[in-house]
py3Dmol code that shows the C-alpha trace and the ligand (Angstrom):
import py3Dmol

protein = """\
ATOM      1  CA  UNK A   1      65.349 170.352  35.869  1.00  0.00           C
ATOM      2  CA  UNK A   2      63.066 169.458  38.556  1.00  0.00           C
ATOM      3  CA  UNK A   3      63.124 170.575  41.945  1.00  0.00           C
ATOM      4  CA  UNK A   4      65.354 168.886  44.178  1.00  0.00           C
ATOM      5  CA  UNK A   5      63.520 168.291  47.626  1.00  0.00           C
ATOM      6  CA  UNK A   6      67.487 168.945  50.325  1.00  0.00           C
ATOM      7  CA  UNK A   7      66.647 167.363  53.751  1.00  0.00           C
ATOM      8  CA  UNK A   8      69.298 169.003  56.026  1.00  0.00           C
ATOM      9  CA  UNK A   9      69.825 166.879  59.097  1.00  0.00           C
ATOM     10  CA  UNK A  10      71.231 168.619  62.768  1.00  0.00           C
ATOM     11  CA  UNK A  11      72.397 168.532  65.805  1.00  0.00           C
ATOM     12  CA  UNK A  12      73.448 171.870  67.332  1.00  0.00           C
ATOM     13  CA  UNK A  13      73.700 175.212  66.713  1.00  0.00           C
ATOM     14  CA  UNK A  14      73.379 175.385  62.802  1.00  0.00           C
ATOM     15  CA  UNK A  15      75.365 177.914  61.467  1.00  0.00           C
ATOM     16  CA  UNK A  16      75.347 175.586  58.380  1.00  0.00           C
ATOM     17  CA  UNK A  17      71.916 175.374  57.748  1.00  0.00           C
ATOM     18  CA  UNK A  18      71.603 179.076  57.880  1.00  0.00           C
ATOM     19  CA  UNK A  19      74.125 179.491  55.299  1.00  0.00           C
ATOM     20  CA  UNK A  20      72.168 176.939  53.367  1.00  0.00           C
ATOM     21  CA  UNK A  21      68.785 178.746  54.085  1.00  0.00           C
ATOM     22  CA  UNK A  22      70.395 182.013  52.769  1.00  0.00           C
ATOM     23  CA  UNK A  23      71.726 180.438  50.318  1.00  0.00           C
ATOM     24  CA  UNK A  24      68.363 178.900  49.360  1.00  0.00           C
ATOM     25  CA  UNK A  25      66.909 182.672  49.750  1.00  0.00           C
ATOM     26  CA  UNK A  26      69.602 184.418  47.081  1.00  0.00           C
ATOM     27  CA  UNK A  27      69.059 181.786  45.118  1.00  0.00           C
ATOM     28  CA  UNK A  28      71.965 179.919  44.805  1.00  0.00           C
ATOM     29  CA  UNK A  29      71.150 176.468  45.826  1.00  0.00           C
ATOM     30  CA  UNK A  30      70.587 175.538  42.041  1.00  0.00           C
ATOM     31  CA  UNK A  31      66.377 175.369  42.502  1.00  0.00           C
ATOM     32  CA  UNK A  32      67.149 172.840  45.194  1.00  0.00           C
ATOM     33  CA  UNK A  33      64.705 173.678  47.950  1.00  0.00           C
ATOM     34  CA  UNK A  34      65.443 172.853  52.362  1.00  0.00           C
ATOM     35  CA  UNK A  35      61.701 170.654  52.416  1.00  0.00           C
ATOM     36  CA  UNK A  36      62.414 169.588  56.050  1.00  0.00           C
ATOM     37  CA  UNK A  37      65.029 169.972  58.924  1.00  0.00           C
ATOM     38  CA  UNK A  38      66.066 166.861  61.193  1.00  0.00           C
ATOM     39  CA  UNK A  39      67.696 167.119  64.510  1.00  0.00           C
ATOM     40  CA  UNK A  40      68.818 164.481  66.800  1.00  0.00           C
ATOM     41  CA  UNK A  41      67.937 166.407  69.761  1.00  0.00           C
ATOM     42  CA  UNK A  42      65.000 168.736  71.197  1.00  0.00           C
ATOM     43  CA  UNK A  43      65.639 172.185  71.844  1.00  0.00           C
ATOM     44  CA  UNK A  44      68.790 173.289  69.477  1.00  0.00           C
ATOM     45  CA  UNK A  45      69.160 176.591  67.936  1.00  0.00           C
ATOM     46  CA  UNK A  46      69.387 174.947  64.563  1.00  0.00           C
ATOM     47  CA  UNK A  47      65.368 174.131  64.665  1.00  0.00           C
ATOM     48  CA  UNK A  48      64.511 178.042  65.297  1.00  0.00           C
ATOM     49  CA  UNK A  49      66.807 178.898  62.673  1.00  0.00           C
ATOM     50  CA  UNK A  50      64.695 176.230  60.085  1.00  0.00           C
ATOM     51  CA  UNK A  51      61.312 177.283  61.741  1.00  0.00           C
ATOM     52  CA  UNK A  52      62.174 181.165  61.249  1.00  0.00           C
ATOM     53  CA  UNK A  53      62.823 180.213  57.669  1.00  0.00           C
ATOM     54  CA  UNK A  54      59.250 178.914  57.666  1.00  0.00           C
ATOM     55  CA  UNK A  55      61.150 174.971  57.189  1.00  0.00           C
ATOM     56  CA  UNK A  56      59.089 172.252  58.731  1.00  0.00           C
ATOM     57  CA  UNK A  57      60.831 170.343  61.325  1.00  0.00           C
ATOM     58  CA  UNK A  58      61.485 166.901  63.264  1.00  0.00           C
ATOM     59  CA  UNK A  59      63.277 165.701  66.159  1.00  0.00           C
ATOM     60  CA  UNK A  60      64.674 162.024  66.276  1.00  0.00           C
ATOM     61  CA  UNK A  61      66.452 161.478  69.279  1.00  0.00           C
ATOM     62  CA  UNK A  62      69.327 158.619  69.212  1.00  0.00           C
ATOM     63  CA  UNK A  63      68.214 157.919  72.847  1.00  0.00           C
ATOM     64  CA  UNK A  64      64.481 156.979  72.348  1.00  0.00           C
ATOM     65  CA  UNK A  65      66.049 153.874  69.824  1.00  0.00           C
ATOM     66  CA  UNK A  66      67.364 150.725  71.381  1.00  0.00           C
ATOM     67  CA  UNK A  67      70.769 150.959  68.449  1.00  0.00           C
ATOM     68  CA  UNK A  68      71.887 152.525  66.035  1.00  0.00           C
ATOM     69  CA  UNK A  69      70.181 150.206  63.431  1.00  0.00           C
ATOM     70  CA  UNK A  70      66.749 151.101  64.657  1.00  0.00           C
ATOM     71  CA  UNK A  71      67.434 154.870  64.966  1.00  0.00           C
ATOM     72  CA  UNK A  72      68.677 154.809  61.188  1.00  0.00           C
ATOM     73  CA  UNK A  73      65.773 152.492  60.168  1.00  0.00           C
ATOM     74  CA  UNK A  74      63.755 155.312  61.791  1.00  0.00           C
ATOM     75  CA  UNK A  75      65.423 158.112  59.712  1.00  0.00           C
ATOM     76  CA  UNK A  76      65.436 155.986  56.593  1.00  0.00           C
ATOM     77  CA  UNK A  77      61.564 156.027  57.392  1.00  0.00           C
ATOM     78  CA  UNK A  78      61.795 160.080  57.668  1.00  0.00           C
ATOM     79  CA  UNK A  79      64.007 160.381  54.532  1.00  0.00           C
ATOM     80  CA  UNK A  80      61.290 158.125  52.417  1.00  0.00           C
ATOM     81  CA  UNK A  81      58.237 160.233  53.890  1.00  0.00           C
ATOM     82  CA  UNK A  82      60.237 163.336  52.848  1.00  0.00           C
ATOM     83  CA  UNK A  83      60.482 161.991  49.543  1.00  0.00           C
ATOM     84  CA  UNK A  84      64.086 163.472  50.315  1.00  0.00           C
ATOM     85  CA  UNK A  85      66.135 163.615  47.148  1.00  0.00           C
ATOM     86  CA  UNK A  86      69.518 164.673  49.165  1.00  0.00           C
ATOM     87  CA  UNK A  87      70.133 164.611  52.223  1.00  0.00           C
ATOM     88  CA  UNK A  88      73.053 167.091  54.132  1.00  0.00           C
ATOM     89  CA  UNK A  89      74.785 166.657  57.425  1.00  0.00           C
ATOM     90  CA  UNK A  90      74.901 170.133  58.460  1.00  0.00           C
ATOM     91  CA  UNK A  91      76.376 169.561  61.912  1.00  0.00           C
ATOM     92  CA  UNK A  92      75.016 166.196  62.460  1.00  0.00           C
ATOM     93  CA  UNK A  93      76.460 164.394  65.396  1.00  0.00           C
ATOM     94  CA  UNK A  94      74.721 160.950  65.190  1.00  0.00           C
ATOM     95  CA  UNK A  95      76.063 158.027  63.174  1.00  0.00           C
ATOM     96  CA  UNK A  96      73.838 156.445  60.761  1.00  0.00           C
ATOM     97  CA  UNK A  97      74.672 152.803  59.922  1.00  0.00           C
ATOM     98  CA  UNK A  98      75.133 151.714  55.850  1.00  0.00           C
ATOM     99  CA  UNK A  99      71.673 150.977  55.023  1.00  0.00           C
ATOM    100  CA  UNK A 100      71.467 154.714  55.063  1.00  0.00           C
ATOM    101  CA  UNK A 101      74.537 154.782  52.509  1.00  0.00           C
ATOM    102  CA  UNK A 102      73.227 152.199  50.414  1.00  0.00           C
ATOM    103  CA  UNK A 103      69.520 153.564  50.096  1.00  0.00           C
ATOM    104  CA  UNK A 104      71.498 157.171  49.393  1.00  0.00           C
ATOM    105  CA  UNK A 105      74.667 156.576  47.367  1.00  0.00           C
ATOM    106  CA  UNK A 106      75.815 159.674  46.377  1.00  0.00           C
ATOM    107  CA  UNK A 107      72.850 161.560  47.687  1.00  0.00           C
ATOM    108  CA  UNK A 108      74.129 162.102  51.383  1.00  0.00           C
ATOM    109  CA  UNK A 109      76.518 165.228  52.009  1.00  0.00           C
ATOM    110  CA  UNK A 110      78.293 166.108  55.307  1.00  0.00           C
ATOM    111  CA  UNK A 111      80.554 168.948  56.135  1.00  0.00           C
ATOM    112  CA  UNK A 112      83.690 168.112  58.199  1.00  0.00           C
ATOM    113  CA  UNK A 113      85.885 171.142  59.794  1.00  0.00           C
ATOM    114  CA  UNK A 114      89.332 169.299  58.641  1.00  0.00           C
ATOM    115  CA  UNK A 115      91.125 168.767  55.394  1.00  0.00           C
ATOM    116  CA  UNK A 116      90.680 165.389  54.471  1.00  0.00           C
ATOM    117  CA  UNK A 117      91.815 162.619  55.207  1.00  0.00           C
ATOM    118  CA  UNK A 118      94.017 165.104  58.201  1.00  0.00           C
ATOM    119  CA  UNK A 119      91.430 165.062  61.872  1.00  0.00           C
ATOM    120  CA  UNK A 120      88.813 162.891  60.598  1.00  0.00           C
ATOM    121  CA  UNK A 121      87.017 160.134  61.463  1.00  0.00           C
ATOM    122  CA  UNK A 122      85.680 158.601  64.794  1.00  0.00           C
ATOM    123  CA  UNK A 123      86.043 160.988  67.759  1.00  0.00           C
ATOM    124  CA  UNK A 124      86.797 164.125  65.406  1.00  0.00           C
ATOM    125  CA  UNK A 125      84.080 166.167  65.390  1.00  0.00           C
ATOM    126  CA  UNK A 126      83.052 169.723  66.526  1.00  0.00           C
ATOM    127  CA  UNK A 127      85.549 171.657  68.738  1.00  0.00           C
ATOM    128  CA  UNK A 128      87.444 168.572  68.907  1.00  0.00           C
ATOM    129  CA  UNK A 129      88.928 168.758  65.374  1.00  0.00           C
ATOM    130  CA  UNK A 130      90.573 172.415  65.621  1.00  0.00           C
ATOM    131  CA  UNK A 131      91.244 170.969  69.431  1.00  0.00           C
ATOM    132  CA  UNK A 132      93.615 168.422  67.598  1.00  0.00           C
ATOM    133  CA  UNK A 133      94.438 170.558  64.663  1.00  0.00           C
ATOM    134  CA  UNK A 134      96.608 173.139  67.205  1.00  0.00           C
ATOM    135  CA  UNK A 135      98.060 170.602  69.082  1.00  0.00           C
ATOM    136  CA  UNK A 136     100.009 169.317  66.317  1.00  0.00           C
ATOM    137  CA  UNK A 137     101.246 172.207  64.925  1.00  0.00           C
ATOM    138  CA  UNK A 138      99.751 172.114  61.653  1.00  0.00           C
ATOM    139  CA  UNK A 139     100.190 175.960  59.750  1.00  0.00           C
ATOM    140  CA  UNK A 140      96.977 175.198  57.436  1.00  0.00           C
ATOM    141  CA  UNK A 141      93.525 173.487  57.973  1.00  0.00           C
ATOM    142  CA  UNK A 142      90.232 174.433  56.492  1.00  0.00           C
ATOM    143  CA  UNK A 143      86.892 172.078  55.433  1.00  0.00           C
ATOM    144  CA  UNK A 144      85.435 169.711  53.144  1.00  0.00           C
ATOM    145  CA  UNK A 145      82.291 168.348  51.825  1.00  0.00           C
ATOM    146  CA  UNK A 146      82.207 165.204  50.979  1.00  0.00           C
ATOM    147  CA  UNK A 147      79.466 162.053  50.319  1.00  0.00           C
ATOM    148  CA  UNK A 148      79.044 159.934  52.978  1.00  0.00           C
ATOM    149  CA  UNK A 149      79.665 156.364  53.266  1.00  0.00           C
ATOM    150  CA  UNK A 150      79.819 153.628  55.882  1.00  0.00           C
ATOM    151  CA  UNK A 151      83.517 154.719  56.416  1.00  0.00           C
ATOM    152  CA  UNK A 152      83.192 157.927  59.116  1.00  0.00           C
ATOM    153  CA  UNK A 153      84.364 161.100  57.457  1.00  0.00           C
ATOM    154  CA  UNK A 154      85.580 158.618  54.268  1.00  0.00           C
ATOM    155  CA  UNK A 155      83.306 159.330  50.987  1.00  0.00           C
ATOM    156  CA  UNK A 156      84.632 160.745  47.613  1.00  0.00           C
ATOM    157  CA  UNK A 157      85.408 164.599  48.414  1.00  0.00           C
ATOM    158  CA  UNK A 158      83.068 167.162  46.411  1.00  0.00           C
ATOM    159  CA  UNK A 159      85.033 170.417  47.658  1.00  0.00           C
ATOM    160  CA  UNK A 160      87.696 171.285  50.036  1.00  0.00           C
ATOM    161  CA  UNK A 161      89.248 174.985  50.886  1.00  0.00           C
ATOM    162  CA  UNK A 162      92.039 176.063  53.362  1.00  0.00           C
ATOM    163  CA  UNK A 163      92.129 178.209  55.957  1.00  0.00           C
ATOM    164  CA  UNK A 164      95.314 179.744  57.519  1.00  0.00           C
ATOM    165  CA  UNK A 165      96.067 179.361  61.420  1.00  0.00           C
ATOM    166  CA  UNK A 166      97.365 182.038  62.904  1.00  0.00           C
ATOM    167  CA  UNK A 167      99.560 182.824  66.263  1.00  0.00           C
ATOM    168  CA  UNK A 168      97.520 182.787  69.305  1.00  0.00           C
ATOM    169  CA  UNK A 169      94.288 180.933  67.907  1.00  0.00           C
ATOM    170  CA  UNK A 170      92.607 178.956  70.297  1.00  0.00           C
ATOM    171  CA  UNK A 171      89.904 175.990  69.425  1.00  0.00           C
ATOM    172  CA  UNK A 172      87.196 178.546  69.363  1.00  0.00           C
ATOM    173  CA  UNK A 173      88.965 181.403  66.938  1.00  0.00           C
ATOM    174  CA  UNK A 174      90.027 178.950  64.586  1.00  0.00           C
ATOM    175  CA  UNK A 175      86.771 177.117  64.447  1.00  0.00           C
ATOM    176  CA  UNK A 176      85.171 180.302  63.681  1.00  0.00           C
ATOM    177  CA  UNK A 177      87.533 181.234  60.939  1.00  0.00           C
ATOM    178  CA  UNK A 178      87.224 177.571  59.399  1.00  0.00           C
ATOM    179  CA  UNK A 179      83.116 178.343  59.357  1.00  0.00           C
ATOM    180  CA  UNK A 180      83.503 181.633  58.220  1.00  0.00           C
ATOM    181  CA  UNK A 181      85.877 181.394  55.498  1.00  0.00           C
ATOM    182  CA  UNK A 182      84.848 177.560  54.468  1.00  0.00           C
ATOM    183  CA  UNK A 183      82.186 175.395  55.797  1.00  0.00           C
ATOM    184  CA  UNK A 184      79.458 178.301  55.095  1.00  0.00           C
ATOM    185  CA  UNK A 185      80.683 178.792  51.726  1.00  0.00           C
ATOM    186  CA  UNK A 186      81.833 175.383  50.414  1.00  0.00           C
ATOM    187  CA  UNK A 187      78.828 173.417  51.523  1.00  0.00           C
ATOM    188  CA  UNK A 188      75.978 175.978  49.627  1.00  0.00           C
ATOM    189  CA  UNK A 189      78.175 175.437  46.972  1.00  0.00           C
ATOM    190  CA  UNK A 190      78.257 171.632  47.179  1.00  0.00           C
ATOM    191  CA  UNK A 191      74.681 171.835  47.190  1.00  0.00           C
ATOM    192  CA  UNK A 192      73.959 174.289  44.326  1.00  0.00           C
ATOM    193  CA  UNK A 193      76.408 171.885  42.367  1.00  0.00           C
ATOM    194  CA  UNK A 194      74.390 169.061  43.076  1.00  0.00           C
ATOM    195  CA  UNK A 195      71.019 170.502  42.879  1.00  0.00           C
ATOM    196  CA  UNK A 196      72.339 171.339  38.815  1.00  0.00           C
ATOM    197  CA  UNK A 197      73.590 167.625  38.132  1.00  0.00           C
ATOM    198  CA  UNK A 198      77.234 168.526  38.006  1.00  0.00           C
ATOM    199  CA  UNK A 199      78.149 165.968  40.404  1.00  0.00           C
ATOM    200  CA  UNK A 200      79.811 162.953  38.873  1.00  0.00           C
ATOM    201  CA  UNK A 201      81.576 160.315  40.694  1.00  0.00           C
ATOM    202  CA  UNK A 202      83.105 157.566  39.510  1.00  0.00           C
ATOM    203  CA  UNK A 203      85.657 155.087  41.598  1.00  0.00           C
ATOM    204  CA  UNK A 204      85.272 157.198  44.576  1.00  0.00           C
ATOM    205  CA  UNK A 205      86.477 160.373  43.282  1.00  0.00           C
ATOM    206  CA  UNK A 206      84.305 163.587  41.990  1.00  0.00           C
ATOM    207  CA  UNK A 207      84.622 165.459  39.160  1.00  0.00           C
ATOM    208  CA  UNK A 208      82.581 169.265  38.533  1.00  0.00           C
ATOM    209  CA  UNK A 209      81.659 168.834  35.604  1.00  0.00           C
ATOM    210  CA  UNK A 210      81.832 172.585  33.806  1.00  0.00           C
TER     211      UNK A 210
END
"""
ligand_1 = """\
18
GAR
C 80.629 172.551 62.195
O 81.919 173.043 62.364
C 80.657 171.230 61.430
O 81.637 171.188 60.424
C 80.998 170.274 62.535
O 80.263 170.724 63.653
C 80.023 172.128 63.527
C 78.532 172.365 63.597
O 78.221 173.725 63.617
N 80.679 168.938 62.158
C 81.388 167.888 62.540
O 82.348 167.960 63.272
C 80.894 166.554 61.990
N 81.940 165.572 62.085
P 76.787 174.288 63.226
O 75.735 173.486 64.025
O 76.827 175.709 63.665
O 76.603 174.135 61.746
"""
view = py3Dmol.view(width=600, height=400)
view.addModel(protein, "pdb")
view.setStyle({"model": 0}, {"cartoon": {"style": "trace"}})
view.addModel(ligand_1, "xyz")
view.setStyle({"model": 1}, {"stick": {}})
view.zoomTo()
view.show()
């Protein structure tokens, strides 16, 4: 199987890329190998982490385009020169508009720190999502990777697991446990799974295929 060339695309800290780069180092990401790290701002942790782990790196900055069409024709641009053959949001906080989608169908990833389709979509991201999570109560929450389409958050699920909330969590202790005990372990997964073609999707929904 040949090499699959993972663009991982960031934003902030990038606790999920690491656990792709180590990942990547064990050699569980299915031969896939992290060819280039995008952030959509200067300065974040996330680009030490990729150029500690030897990753080249760029910086597109929403800011410097005019819309959100040009700043995804720019990417698009990135992803081509890349010769990118899947692309994860690893902590991405930038929305791309559908010609992204349509040039990647099935070949753009992005963790979310909710159970789908519960504290998703526009205006749930980050802190925000446990933030919401805790204020209504719910007992279980967790994180899922899915593909990413023009609807925010709304793309055939690959994999989900939960994660219990506990007495006395605040946003910060339960978005912790969600990375800890899902996002860093369900997205090198997703990955690994994609990297070895077991990925199949057909009207919107995945299967693994064994
Ligand atoms: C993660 O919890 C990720 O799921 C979330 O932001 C955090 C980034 O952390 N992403 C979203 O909310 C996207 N809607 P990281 O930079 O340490 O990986």
């Amino acid at each position: 199987m040949a090499q699959k060339n993972i663009i991982v695309l960031v934003s902030g800290g990038g606790t999920n890329l690491q656990a792709l780069i180590d990942a990547e180092s064990r050699g569980e990401l299915g031969g896939g190998k992290i060819t280039c790290v995008i952030s959509s701002k200067p300065g974040v942790f996330a680009l030490e982490r990729a150029a500690k782990a030897g990753i080249r790196t760029r910086v597109i900055v929403r800011k410097d385009y005019p819309d959100t069409a040009a700043y995804s024709a720019a990417m698009l641009d990135a992803f081509r020169e890349e010769q990118a053959d899947l692309i994860v949001q690893a902590g991405f906080m930038t929305i791309l508009d559908e010609t992204i989608c349509r040039a990647y169908p099935n070949k753009m990833m992005n963790v979310h720190p909710a159970l789908i389709p519960s504290f998703c979509g526009k205006g749930y991201y980050g802190l925000h999502v446990h933030e919401a999570a805790l204020k209504k109560g719910v007992k279980v929450t967790g994180a899922t990777v899915h593909f990413v389409t023009e609807v925010c958050d709304g793309g055939p699920i690959i994999l989900q697991k939960a994660v219990a909330v506990q007495p006395g969590d605040t946003p910060e202790i339960l978005q912790k446990r969600v990375m800890e005990q899902a996002e860093w372990k369900i997205l090198p997964e997703a990955v690994r799974l994609f990297c070895e073609e077991k990925l199949s999707v057909q009207d919107d929904i995945v299967t693994v295929k064994a």
